[in-house]
C-alpha positions in Angstrom: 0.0 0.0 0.0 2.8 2.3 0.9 4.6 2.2 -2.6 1.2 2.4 -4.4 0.4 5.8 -2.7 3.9 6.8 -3.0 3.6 5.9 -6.8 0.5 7.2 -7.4 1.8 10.5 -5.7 4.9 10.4 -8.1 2.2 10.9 -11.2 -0.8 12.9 -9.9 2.6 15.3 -9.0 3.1 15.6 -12.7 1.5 18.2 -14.8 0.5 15.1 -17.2 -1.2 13.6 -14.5 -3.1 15.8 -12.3 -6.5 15.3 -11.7 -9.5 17.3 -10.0 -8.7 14.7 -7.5 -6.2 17.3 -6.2 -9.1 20.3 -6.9 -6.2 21.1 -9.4 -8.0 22.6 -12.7 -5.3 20.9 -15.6 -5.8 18.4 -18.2 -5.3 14.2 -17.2 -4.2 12.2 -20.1 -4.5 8.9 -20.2 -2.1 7.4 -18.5 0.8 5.5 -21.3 4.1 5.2 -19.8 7.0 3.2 -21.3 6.3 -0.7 -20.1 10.2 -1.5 -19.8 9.9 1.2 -16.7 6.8 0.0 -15.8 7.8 -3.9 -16.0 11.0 -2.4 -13.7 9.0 -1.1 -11.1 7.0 -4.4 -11.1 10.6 -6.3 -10.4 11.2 -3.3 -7.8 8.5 -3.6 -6.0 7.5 -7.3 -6.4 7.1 -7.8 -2.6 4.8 -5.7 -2.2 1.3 -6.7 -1.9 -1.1 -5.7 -5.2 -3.5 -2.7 -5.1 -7.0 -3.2 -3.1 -9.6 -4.5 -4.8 -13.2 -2.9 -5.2 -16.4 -3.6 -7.0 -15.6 -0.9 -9.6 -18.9 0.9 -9.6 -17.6 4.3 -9.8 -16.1 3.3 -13.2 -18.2 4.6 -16.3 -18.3 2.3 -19.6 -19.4 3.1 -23.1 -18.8 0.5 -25.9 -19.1 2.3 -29.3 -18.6 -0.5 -32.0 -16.1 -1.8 -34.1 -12.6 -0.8 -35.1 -11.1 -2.3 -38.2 -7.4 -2.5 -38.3 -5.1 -4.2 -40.2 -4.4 -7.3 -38.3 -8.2 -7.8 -37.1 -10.8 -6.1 -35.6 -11.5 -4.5 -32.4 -14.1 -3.4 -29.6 -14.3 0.1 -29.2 -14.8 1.4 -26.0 -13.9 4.2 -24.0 -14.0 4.0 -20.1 -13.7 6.3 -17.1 -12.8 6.9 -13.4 -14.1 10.2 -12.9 -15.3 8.8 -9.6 -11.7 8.3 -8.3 -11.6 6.9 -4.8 -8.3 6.0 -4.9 -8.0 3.2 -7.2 -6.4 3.5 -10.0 -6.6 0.0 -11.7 -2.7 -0.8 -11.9 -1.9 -2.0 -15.4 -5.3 -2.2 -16.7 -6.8 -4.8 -19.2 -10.0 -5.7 -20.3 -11.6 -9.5 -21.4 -15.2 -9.8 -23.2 -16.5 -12.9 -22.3 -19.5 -14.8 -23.8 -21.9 -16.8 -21.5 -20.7 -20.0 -22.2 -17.3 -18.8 -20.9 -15.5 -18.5 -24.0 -13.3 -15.2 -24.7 -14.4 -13.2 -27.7 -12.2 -9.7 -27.2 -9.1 -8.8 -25.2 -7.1 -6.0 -24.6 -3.5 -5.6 -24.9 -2.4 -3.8 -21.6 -1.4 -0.2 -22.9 -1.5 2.0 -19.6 -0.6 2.4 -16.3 -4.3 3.0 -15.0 -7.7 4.2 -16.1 -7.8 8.1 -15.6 -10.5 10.5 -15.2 -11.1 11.2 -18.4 -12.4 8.8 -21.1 -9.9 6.7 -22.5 -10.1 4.4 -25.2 -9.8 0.6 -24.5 -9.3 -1.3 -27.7 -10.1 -5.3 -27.2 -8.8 -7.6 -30.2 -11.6 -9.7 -31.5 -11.0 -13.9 -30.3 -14.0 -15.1 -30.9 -17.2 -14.2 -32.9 -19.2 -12.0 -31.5 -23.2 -13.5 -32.2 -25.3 -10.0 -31.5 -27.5 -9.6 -29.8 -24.8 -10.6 -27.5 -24.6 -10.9 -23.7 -21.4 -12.0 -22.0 -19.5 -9.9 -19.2 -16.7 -7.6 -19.5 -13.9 -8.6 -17.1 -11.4 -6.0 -15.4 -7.8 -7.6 -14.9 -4.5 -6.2 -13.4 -0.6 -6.5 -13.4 -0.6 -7.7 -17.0 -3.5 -10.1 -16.2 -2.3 -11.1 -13.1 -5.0 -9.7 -11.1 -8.4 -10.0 -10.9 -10.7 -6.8 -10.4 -14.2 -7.1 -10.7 -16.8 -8.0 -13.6 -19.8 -6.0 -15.6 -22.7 -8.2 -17.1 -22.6 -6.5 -20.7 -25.3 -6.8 -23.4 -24.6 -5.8 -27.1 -27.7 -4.9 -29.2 -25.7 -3.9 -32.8 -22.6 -3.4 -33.1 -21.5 -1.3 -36.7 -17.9 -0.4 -37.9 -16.8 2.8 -36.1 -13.7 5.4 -36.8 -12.2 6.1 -33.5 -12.0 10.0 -34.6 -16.0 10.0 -34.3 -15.6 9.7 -30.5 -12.4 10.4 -29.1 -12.7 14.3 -31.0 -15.8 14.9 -29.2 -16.1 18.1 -26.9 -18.0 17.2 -24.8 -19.1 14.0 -22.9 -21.6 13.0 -20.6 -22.6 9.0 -19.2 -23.0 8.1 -15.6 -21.1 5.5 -14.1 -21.8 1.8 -13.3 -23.8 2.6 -10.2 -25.3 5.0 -11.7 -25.2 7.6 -8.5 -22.7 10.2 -10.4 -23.3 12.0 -14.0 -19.4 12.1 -15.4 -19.2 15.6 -17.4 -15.9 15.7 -19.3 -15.1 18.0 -21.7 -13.3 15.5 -24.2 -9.5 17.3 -23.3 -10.4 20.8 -24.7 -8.6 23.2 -23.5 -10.1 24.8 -19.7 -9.1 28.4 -18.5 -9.9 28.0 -14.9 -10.2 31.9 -14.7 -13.6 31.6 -16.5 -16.3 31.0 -14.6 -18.2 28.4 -17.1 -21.2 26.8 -15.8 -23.0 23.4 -15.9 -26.8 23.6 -17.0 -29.1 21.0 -17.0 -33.0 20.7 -18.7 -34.7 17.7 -19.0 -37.2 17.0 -22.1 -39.7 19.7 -21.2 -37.5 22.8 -21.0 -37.4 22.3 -17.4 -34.4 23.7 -15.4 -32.9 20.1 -13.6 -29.4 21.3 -12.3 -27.3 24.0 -12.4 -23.7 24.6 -10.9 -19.9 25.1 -11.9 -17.9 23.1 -14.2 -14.4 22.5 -11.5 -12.2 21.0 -14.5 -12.2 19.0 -17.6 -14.1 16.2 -15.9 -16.8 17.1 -13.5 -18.8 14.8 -11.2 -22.7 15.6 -10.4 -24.2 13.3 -8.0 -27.5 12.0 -9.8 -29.3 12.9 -6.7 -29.0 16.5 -7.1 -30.6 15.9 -10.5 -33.9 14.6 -10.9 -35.7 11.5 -11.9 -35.4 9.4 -14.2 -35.4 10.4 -17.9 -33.8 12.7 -20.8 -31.8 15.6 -19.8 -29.4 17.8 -22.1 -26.2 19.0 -20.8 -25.4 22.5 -21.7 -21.7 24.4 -20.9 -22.2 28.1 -20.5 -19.4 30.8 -20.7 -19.0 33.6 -18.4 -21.5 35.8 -20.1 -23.9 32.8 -19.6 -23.8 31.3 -23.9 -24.0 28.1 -24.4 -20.8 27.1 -26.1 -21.3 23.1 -26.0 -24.4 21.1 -25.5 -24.7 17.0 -25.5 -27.4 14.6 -27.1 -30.1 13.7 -24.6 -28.6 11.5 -21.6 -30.7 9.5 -19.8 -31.2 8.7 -16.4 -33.2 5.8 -14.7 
C-alpha cells in the first residue's frame, strides 16, 4: 500500500497527470508510460502486496462499435474513473466474455491506470461476436495477473466505427456503473480555470434540472441532485452565460 500511494503520488505530482482529485484545474491524459519502466517497477517492487480491490462501480463504460485494423478487428470502448476513490486499476486490461465462458475480445495492456477522463480501451476480437450478444466484460491487473471485478454487458448492434468520431468529441456525458454520479468531461479541450463556465441541465420539457460550476475538464454531479429518471441535455455556458457546447439527450433511470 505504501509504494502504491507513493507511486500514485509520483504521477498525480506531474503536470501530465493531475487530476480534479487534487481540486487542481489541468488536463489528465490517459495514463501511457514506457512498459520497460513500468515492468522495472514491477521487479522493484514485487514484494509488495497488489492494489486493493473494489467492486468498480464508480467506473463509467461506453462501448461504441467496431474498429477495423489491419491485423483484425477490435471493440471500441472508452471508459472512465471520474469517480476516483483512490484506485487507479494498476496495469489495466480488459476480457469480453461470452456466457458459455468462452473469450471473444481482449485487450492488450497499454497504460498504467484508467484516468478521469475517457480513454479508449481497444479489445482484439477472439471469438465471434453473435449480437445480440450478452457476455461480461472482465477487469484484470498487473498484465492479467490480477483480478478486479466483472460487468454483465449486453450488445444490441454493433456497426464499424472510426475512433475520430468519438475520441474528438467536446463534450461528454454518461454516468457511471452505479449510476449515482453523472461524469461531465469536456473530451480534453482546453479549460481556463479563470472563467467562470457553468454546468446547465434541462430535461425534455425545458425544465431547469441542475445547475452549478464546471471545476475541471471532468466534473462529477451526483445524480441525486438531479432529478428523476429520464432525458436531460447538458449544456456548458461561458461567463456571459452562452452556451458554447451542448450533449445529445442523456438519460437517467
Amino acid at each position: 500500500m505504501l509504494v502504491n500511494t507513493l507511486l500514485q503520488l509520483l504521477l498525480l505530482g506531474n503536470k501530465y497527470f493531475v487530476t480534479n482529485v487534487c481540486h487542481l484545474n489541468h488536463f489528465f491524459l490517459p495514463m501511457r508510460m514506457p512498459l520497460l519502466f513500468l515492468f522495472f517497477l514491477n521487479a522493484v517492487f514485487s514484494c509488495i502486496s497488489a492494489q486493493r480491490t473494489d467492486n468498480c462501480s464508480q467506473l463509467a463504460i461506453a462501448f461504441h462499435g467496431i474498429v477495423a485494423t489491419d491485423d483484425s478487428d477490435q471493440l471500441f470502448f472508452e471508459i472512465s474513473n471520474a469517480s476516483y476513490n483512490g484506485t487507479l486499476y494498476n496495469y489495466p486490461g480488459f476480457i469480453l466474455i461470452d456466457e458459455k465462458g468462452d473469450t471473444i475480445a481482449r485487450e492488450e495492456t497499454n497504460y498504467y491506470g484508467i484516468g478521469t477522463n475517457f480513454q479508449t480501451h481497444l479489445l482484439k476480437m477472439e471469438g465471434e461476436l453473435n449480437l445480440p450478444f450478452k457476455g461480461r466484460l472482465e477487469l484484470w491487473g498487473s498484465f492479467y495477473q490480477h483480478s478486479y471485478c466483472s460487468f454483465p454487458v449486453e450488445i444490441e448492434d454493433a456497426d464499424f466505427v472510426e475512433r475520430s468520431d468519438f475520441e474528438g468529441e467536446p463534450l461528454k456525458v454518461a454516468t457511471n456503473y452505479a449510476g449515482d454520479q453523472l461524469i461531465v468531461d469536456l473530451g480534453g479541450i482546453y479549460y481556463e480555470e479563470e472563467f467562470a463556465y457553468q454546468i446547465k441541465m434541462v430535461d425534455e420539457y425545458g425544465t431547469l434540472s441542475y445547475s452549478g460550476p464546471l471545476e475541471s475538464t471532468v466534473t462529477t454531479i451526483p445524480v441525486s441532485r438531479i432529478g428523476g429518471a429520464g432525458g436531460y441535455i447538458v449544456s456548458i455556458l461561458d461567463e456571459k452565460g452562452e452556451v458554447i457546447l451542448s450533449s445529445d439527450y442523456v438519460y437517467l433511470e
